[in-house]
Structures are given as C-alpha cells and as structure tokens.
N, C-alpha and C positions, 0 to 999 in steps of 0.2 A: 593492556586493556583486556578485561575479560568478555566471555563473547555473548556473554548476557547481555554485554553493553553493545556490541555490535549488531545484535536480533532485534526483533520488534516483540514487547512484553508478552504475556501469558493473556493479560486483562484482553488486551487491542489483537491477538493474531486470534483467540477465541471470538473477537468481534467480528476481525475480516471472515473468519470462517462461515457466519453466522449472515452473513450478506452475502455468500455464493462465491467469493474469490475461492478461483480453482488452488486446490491444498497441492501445491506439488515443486515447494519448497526444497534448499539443499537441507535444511534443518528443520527438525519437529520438535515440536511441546510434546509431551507424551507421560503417562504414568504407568507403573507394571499393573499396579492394582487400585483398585478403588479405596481413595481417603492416602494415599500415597503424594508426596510432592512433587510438580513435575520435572522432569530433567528436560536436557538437548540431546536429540541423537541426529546425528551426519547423516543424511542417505549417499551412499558415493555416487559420485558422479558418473562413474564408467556404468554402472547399473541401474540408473537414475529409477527409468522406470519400471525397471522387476524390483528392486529394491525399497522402492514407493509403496508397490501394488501390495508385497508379504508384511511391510510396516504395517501400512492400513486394515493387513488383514487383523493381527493380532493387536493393534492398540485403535480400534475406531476411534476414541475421541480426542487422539492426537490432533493438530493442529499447526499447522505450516508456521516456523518463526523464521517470516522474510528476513534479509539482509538489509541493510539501507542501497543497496546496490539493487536488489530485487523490488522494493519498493520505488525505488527510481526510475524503473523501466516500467511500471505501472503509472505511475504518474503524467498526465499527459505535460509536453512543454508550454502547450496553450490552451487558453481557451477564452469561448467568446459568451457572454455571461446573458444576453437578449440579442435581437435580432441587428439591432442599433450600434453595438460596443464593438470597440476597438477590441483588438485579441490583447490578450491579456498571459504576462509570462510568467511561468515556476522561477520561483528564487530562491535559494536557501544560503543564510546568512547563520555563521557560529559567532557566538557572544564565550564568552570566559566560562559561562554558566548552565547555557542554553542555546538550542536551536532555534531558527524563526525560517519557518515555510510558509511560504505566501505564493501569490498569484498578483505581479501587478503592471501596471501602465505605463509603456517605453515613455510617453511622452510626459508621466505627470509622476516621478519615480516616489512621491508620496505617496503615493495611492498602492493601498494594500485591500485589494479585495476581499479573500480572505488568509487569516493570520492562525497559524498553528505555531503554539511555541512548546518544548518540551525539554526536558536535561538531556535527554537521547534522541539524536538524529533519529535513528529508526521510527520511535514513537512519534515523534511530531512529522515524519512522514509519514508515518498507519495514519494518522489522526487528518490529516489531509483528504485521505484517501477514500476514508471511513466517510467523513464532510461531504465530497464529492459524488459519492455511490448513493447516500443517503437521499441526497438533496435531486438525485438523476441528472448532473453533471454528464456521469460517466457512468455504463452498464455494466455489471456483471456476464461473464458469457462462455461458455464450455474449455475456452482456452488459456493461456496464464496473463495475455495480456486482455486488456479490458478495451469495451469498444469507445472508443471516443477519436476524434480527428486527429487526422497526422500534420494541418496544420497546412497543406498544400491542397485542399479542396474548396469549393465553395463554403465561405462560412456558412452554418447552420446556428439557430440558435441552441443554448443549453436548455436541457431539460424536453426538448423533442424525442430524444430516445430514453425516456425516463424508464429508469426499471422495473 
C-alpha cells in the first residue's frame, strides 16, 4: 500500500487546514516552489516539534496529511445530536471498495446519522471531520485534539460550542 493511501488527500488536509485544525501532523503536503506538485515529507518524531517549527518555516503552505490513525483520535466516539437524543457512536465499516464512517444508534443499528463513504479510510474519515467542524459539532481549538465530549460528562447538546 502506498502512503498516499494511508494519508488524508491534498483536496481534504488543505480543507482541515482551512478550518483551524492545528497542522502538526507526522506528514506534510508541501511543495519546493510555487506551480510544483506536492509531495510527503516525514517530520521525525524524536524532533516533532523543532522539526515542525523549520518545516513551516520554509514551506508555509504546507499542510498536515493526517494518518487514519491521527484522524481517529480527532474524531469524537460519540455524540449527542439535540438536547433529546440518545449518544450516538463512530463506526467505520470497510466494503471491497470503500470505507463508510457514520455515527449511529446502539439501539436502532439502522440508523446512520451521518454517512461518509470514500475509497480511503483516511478521506472518508477527514470528510467526517470536515462535516462535524462545519456543522459545530465539534470546535476547532489551539491543541491537536478538538473540543468535543469525552462521553463521561453531562450530555450537552451539539452545536452549543459551535465554532
């Protein structure tokens, strides 16, 4: 598998950037020079963030390409969609062909809130995400995970901390 297939696209990581998801990704979108195609560069891990900070200094309009591993830990496992609803859980099912990311109902396993489907996990996870932030689900916020419940508090409704 190449690791284009493991990243989340150029299209969708230019999007999450574009919503405030903190860029601080193990992999970056990046190009040397303008009208250049973009590549993947590693930022190592042992140097995360000096090796982050001299990225960003020379390629600004780099752009974090999550992992489906990094996009899963942004993703919340639940959520509660009105003040009224049952919580509601992350699922993600692989077809032959395609991914399907939803949100849905222990008791009614019909019930798909909302459905992201894509040929790559990563993408139809960014596209979840993207759905989520947009809609103030879930907020944007200075650190790599996003604010939304951990699922052990009082429910709140969605869209209370809208962004």
């Amino acid at each position: 598998m190449k690791l284009e297939e493991q990243v989340v696209s150029l299209e969708l990581a230019k999007k999450l950037k574009e919503l405030g998801v903190k860029q601080d990704g193990l992999f970056q979108w990046f190009r040397q020079f303008p009208g250049d195609d973009y590549l993947l560069h590693y930022i190592d891990y042992n140097h995360h963030e000096m090796d982050l900070k001299i990225f960003k200094e020379h390629f600004p309009d780099s752009c974090s390409a999550f992992t489906v591993a990094e996009l899963g830990e942004m993703l919340p496992t639940g959520i509660y969609i009105d003040d009224s609803s049952e919580k509601l859980y992350l699922r993600c099912i692989k077809y032959p062909d395609a991914f399907n990311i939803s949100y849905f109902d222990h008791d009614d396993k019909w019930f798909n809130w909302v459905l992201e489907i894509d040929q790559s996990e990563a993408d139809s996870r960014a596209r979840m995400l993207i759905f989520l932030i947009e809609n103030g689900y879930i907020s944007t916020n200075s650190s790599r995970s996003l604010s939304h419940g951990s699922g052990t508090e009082t429910p709140k409704p969605i869209g209370a901390d809208k962004v």
